[in-house]
MARKOLMAR-800441 format. One record per residue: z, y, x of N, C-alpha, C, CB in turn; residue in three letters. Coordinates in steps of 0.02 Angstrom, whole numbers, plus 50000, padded with zeros to 5 digits. Atoms other than C-alpha are relative to their C-alpha. Glycine has a CB too. Example, Ala and Ser with C-alpha at 12.3 -4.5 7.8 and 13.67 -1.06 7.14 Angstrom:
<site <50000,49941,50045>,<50390,49775,50615>,<50000,50060,50045>,<50062,50001,49950>,'ALA'>,
<site <49997,49941,49958>,<50357,49947,50684>,<50037,50055,49961>,<49929,50023,50020>,'SER'>,
% end
This chain:
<site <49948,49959,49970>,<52668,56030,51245>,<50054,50018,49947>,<49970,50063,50031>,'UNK'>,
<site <49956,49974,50042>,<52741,56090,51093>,<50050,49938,49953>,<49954,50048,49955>,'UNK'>,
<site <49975,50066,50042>,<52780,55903,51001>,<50045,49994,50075>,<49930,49921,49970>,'UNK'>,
<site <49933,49996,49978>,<52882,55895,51195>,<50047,50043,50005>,<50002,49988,50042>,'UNK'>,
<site <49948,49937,49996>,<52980,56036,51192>,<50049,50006,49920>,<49945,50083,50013>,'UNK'>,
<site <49962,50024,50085>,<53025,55991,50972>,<50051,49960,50029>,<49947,49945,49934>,'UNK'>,
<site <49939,50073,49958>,<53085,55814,51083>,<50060,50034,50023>,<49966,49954,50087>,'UNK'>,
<site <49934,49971,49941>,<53193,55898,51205>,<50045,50040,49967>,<49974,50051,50068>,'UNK'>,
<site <49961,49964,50044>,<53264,56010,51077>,<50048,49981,49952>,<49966,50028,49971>,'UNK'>,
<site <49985,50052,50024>,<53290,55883,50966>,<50071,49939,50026>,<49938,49979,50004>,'UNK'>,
<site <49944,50045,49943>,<53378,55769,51112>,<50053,50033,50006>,<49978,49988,50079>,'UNK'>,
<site <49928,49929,49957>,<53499,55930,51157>,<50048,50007,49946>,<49968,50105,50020>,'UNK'>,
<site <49945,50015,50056>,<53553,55938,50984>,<50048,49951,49975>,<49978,50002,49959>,'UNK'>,
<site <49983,50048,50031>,<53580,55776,50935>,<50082,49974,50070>,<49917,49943,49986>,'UNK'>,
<site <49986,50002,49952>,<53669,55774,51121>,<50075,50047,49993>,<49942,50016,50040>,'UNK'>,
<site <49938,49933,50020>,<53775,55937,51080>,<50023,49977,49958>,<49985,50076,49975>,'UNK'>,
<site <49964,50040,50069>,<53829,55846,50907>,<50049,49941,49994>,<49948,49972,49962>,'UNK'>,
<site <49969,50068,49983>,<53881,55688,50978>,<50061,49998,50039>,<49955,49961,50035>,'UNK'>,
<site <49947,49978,49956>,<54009,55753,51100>,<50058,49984,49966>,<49998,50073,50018>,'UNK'>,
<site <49915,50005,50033>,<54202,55687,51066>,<50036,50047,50049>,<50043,49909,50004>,'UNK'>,
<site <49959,49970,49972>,<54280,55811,51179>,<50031,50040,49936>,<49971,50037,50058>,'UNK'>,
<site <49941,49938,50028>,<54399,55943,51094>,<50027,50034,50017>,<50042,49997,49979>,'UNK'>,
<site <49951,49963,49978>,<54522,56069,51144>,<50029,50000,49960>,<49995,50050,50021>,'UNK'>,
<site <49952,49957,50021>,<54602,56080,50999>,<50066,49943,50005>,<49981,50037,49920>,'UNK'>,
<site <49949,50030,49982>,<54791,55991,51007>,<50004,49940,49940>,<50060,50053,50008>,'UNK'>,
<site <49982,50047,50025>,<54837,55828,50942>,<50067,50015,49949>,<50007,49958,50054>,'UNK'>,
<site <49937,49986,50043>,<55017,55866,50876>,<50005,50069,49967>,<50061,49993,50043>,'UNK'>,
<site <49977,49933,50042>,<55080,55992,50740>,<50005,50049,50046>,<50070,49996,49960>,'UNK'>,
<site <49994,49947,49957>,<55078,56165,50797>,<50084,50052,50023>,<49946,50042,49965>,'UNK'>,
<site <49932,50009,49981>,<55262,56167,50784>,<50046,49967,50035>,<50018,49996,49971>,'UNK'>,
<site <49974,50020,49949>,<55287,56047,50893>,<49963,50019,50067>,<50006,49936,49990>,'UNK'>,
<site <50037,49979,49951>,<55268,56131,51060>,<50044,49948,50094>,<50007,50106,49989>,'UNK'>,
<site <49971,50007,49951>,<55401,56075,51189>,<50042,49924,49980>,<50038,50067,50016>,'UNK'>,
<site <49954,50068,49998>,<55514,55927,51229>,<50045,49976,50055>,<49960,49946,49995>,'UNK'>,
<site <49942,50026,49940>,<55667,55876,51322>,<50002,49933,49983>,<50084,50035,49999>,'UNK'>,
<site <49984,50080,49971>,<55699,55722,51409>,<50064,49969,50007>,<49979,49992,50066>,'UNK'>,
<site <49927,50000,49968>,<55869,55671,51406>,<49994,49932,50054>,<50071,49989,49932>,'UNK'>,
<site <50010,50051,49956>,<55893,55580,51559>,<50024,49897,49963>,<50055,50035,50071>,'UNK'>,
<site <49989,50055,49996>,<55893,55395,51552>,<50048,49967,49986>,<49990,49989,50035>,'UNK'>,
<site <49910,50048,49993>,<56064,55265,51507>,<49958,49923,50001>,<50079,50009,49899>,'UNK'>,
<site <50014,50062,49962>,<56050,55121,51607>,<50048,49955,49981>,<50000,50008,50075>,'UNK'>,
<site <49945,50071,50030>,<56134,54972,51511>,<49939,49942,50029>,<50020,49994,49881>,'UNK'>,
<site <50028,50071,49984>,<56034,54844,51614>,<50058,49950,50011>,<49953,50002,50069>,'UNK'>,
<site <49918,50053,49988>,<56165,54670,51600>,<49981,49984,50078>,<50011,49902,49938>,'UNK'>,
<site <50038,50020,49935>,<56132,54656,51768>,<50072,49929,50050>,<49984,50104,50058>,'UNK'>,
<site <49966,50066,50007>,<56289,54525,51763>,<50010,49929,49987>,<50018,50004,49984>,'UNK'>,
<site <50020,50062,50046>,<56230,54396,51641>,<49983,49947,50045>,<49937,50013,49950>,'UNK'>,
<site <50018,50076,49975>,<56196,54222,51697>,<49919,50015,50024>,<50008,49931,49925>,'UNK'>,
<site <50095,50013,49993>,<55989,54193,51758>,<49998,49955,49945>,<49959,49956,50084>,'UNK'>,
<site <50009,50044,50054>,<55923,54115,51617>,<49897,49979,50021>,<50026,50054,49907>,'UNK'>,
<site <50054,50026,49969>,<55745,54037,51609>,<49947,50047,49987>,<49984,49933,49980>,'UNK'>,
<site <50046,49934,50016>,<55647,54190,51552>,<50003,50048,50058>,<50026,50043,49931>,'UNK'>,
<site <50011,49974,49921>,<55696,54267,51712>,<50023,49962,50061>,<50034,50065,50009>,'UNK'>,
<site <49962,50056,49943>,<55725,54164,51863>,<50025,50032,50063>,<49945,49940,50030>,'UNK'>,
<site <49975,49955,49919>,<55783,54316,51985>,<50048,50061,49948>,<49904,50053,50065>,'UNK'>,
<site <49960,49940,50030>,<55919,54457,51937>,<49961,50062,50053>,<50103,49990,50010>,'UNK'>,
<site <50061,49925,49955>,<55822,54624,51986>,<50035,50050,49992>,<49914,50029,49963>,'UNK'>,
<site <49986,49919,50013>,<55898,54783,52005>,<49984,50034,50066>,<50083,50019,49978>,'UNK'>,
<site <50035,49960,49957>,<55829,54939,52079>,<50075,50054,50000>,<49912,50032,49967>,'UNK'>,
<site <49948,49953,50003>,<55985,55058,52110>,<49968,50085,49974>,<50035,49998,50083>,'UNK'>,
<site <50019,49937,50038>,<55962,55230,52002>,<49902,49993,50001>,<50040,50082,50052>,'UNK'>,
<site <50073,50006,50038>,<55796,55160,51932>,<50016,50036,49926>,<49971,49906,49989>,'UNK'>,
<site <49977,49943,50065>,<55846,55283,51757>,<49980,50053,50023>,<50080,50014,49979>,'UNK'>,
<site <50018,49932,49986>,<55818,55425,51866>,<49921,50007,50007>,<50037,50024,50065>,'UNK'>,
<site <50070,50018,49978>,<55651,55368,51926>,<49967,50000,49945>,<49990,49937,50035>,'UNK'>,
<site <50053,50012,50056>,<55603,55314,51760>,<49983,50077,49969>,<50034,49943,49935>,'UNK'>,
<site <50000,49906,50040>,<55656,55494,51674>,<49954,50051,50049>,<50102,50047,50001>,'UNK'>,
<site <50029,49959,49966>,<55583,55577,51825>,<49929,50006,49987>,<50015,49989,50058>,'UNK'>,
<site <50066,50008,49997>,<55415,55496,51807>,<49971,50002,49929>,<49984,49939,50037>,'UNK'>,
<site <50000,49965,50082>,<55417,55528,51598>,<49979,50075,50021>,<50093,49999,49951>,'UNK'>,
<site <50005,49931,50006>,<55440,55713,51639>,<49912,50005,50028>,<50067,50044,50053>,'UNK'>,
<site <50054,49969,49942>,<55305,55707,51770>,<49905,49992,49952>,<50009,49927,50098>,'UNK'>,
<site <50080,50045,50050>,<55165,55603,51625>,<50002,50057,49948>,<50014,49894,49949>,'UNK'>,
<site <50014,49958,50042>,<55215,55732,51513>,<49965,50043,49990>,<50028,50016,49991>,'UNK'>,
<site <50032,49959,49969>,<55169,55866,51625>,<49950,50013,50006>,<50006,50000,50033>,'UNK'>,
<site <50105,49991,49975>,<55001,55817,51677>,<49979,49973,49923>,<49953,49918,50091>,'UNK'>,
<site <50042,50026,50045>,<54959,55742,51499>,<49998,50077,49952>,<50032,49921,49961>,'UNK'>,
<site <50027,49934,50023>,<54962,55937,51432>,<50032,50015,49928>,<49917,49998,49998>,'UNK'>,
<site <49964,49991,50066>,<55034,55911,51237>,<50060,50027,49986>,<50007,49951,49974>,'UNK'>,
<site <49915,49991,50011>,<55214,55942,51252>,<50009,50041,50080>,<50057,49903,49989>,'UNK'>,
<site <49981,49981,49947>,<55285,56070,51375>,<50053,49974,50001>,<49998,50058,50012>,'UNK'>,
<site <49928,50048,49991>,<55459,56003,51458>,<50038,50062,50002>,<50012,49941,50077>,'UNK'>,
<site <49957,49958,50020>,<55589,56104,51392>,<50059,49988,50044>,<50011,49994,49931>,'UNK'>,
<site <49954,50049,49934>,<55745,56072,51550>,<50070,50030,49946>,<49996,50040,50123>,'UNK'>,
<site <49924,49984,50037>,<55885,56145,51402>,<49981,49955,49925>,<50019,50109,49983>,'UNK'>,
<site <49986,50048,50059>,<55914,56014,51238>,<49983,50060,49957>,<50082,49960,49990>,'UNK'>,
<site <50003,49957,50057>,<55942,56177,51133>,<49907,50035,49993>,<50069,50066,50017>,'UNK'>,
<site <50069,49963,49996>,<55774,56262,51176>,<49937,49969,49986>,<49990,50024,50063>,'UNK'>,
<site <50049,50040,50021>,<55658,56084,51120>,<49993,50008,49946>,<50003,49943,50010>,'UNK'>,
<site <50023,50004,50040>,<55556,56063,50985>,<50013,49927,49981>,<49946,50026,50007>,'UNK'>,
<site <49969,50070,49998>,<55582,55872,51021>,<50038,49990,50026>,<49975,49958,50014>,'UNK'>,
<site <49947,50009,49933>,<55709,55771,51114>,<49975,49927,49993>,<50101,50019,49995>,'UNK'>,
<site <49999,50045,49999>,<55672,55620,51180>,<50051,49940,50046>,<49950,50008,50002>,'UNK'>,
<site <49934,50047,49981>,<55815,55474,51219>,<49987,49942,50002>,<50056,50000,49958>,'UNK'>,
<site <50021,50073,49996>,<55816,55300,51276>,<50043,49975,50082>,<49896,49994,49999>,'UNK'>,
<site <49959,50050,49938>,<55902,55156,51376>,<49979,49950,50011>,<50065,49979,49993>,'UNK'>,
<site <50039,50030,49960>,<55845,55051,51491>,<50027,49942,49977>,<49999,50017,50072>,'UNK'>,
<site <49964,50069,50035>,<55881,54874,51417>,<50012,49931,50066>,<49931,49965,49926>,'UNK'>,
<site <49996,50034,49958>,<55816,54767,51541>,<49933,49983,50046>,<50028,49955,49972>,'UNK'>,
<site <50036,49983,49930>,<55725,54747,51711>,<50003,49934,50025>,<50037,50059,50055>,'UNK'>,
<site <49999,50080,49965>,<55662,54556,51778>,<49951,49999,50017>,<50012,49935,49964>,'UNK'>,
<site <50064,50027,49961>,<55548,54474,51905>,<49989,49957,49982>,<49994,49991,50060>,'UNK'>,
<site <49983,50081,50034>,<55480,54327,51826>,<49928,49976,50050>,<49991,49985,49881>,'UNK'>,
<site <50062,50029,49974>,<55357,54218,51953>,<49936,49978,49949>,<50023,49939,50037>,'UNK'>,
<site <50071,50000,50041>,<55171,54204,51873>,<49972,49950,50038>,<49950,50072,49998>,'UNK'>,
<site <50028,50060,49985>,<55101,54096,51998>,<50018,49948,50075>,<49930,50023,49999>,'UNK'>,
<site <49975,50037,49943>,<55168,53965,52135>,<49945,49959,50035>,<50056,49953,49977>,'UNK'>,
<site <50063,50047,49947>,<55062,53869,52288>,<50036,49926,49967>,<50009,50011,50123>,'UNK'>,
<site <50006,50091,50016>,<55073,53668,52291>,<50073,50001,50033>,<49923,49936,50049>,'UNK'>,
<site <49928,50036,49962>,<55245,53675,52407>,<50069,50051,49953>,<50000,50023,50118>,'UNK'>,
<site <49944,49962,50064>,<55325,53781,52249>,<50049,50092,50030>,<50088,49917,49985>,'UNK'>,
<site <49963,49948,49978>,<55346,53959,52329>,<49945,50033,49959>,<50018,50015,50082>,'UNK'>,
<site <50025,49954,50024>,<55299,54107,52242>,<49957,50033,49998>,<50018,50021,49999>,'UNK'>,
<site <50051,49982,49982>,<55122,54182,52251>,<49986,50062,49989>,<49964,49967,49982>,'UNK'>,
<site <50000,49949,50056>,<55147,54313,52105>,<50045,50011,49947>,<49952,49993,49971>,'UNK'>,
<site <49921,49986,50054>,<55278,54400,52009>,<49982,50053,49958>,<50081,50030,50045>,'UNK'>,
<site <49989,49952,50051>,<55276,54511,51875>,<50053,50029,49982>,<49984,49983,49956>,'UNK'>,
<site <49933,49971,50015>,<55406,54653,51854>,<49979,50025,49924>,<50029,50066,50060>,'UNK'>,
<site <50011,49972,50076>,<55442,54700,51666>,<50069,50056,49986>,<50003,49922,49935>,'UNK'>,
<site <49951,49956,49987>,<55555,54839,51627>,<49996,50017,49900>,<49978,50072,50073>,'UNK'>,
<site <49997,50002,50087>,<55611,54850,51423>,<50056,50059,49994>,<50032,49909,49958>,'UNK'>,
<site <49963,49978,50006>,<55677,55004,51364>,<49999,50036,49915>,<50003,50030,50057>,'UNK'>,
<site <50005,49983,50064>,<55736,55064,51192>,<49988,50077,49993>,<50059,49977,49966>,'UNK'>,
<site <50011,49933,49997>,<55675,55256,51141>,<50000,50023,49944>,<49949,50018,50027>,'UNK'>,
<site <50006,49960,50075>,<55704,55379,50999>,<49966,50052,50014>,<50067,50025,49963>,'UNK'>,
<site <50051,49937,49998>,<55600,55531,50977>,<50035,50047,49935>,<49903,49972,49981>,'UNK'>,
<site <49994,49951,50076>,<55686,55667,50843>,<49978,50057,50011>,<50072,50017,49968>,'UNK'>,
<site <50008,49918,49994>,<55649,55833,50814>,<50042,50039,50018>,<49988,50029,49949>,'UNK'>,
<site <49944,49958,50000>,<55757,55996,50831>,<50063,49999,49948>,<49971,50060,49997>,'UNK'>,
<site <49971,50005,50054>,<55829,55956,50666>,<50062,49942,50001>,<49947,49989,49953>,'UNK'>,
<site <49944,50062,49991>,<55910,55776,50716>,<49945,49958,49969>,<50090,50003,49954>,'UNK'>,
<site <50048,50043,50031>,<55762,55703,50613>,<49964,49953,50015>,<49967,50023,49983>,'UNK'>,
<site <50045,50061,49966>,<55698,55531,50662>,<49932,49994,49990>,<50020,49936,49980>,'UNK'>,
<site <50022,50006,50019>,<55545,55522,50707>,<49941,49952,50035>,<50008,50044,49978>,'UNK'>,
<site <50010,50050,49985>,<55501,55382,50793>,<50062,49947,50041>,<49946,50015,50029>,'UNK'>,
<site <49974,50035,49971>,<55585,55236,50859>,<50007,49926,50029>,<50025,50014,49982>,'UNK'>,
<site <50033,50077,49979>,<55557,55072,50963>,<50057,49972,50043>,<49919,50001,50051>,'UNK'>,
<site <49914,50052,49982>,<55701,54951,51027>,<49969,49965,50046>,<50045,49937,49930>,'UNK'>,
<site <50020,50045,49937>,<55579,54869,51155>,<49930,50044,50028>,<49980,49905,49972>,'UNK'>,
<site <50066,49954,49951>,<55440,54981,51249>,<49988,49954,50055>,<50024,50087,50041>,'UNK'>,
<site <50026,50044,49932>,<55384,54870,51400>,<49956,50039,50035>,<49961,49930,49987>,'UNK'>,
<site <50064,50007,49933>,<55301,54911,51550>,<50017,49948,50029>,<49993,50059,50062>,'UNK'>,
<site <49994,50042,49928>,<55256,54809,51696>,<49955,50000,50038>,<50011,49936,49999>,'UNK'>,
<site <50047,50005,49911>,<55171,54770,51853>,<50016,49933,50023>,<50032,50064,50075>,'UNK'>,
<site <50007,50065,49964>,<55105,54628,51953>,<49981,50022,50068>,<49947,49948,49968>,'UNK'>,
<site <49995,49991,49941>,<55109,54590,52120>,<49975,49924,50043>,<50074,50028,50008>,'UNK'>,
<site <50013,50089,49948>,<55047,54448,52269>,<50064,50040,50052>,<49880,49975,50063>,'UNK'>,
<site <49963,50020,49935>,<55189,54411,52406>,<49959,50014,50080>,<50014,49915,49990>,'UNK'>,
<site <50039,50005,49952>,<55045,54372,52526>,<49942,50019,49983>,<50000,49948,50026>,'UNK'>,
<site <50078,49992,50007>,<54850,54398,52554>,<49998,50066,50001>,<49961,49970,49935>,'UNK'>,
<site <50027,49925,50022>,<54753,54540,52541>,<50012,50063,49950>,<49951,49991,49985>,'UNK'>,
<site <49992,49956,50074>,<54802,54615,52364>,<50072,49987,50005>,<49957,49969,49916>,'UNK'>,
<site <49946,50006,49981>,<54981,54582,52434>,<50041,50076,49978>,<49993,49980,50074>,'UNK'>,
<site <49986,49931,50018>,<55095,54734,52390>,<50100,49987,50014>,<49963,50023,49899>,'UNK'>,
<site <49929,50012,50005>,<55297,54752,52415>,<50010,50006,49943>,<50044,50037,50034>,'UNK'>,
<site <49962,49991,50086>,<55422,54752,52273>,<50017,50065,49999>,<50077,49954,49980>,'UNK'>,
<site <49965,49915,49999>,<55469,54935,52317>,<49916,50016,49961>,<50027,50054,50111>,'UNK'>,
<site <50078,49965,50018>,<55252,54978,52286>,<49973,49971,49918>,<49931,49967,50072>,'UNK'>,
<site <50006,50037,50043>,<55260,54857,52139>,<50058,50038,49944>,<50009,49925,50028>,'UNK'>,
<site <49925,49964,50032>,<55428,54961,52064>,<49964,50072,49985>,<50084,50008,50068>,'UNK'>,
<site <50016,49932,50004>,<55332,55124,52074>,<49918,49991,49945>,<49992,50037,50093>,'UNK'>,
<site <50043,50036,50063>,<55170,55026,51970>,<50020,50014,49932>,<50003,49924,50004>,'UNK'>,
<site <49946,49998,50090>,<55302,55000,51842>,<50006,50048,49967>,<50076,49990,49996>,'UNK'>,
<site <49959,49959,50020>,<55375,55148,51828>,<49928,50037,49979>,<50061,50031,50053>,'UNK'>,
<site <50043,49986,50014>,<55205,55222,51823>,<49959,50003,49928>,<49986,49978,50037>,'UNK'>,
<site <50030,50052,50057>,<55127,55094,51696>,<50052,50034,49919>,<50027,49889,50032>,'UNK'>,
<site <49959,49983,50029>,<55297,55131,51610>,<49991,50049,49956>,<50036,50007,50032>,'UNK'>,
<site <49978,49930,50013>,<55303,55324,51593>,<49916,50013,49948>,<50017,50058,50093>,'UNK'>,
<site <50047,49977,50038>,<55115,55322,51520>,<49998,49976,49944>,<49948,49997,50024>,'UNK'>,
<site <49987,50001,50086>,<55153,55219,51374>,<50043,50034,49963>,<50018,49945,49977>,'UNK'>,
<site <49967,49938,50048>,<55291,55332,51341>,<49973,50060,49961>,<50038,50033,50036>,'UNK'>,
<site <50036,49937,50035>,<55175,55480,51322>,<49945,49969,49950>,<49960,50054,50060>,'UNK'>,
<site <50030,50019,50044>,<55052,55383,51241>,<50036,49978,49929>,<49967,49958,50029>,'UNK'>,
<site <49978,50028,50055>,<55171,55320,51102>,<50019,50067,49980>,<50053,49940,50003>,'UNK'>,
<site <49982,49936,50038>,<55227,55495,51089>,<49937,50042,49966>,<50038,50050,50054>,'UNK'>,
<site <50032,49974,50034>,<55087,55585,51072>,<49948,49974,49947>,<49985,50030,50035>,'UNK'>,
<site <50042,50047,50044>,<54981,55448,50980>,<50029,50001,49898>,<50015,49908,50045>,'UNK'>,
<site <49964,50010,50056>,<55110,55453,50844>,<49977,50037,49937>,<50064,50016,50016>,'UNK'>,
<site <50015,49933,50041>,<55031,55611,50755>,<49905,49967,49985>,<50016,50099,50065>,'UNK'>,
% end
């Protein structure tokens, strides 16, 4: 009785010890908040089709969507409160949407489209209150895939909201990972 009850004691500890949870915060304790400046949409959405994308894609005020759904990852990911005045952040974060294409992934035997992949490339700075750089990436990617037909079928509107999704969580992840 007593060599199980050492066990179980034993187990609870080693159990209690092993635990990766935390509460305490990832980033400096000076960094608390962060504004979003909305989105600048320089997609060429003019340019020729070239062979890297074989469709011109645009979503009309996809910038807002994207910034909207940033704020919203910020929100629920808990590190950074969203500051809605520039002057009142601890951070600021900025970035433009570069570029947005459907590129087909997989075609049937009579050469129609089966599967597309949307990719959405945008450049982002991260400074402090100071002006101080302190990260910065010239190509961020998200994307999302999609079927036309079948079962796992999905529109390009449900496939656009994937993205933006997919999108907005590597933002927070590159932000708060950074520390």
């Amino acid at each position: 009785m007593r060599g199980t009850l050492c066990l179980l004691l034993s187990a609870f500890c080693f159990l209690l010890s092993s635990c990766g949870y935390t509460a305490t915060r990832i980033l400096p304790a000076h960094y608390r908040t962060i504004y979003v400046e909305p989105l600048q949409n320089k997609i060429p959405i003019t340019e020729e089709i070239g062979e890297r994308a074989g469709f011109v894609t645009n979503f009309p005020q996809i910038e807002e969507r994207v910034t909207r759904e940033v704020i919203n990852r910020f929100l629920i990911d808990g590190n950074l409160r969203i500051s809605n005045k520039l002057a009142g952040a601890d951070l600021v974060l900025t970035g433009s949407l570069l570029d947005f294409y459907r590129q087909a992934l997989r075609r049937r035997d009579d050469d129609t489209v089966e599967e597309y992949r949307l990719n959405l490339t945008v450049a982002l700075t991260l400074r402090d209150k100071e002006g101080k750089l302190l990260l910065q990436d010239s190509a961020l990617i998200g994307d999302s895939t999609y079927f036309v037909s079948g079962p796992s079928s999905k529109t390009e509107t449900a496939a656009v909201d994937s993205l933006v999704t997919d999108f907005s969580r590597r933002v927070v992840e590159w932000v708060i990972e950074y520390w």
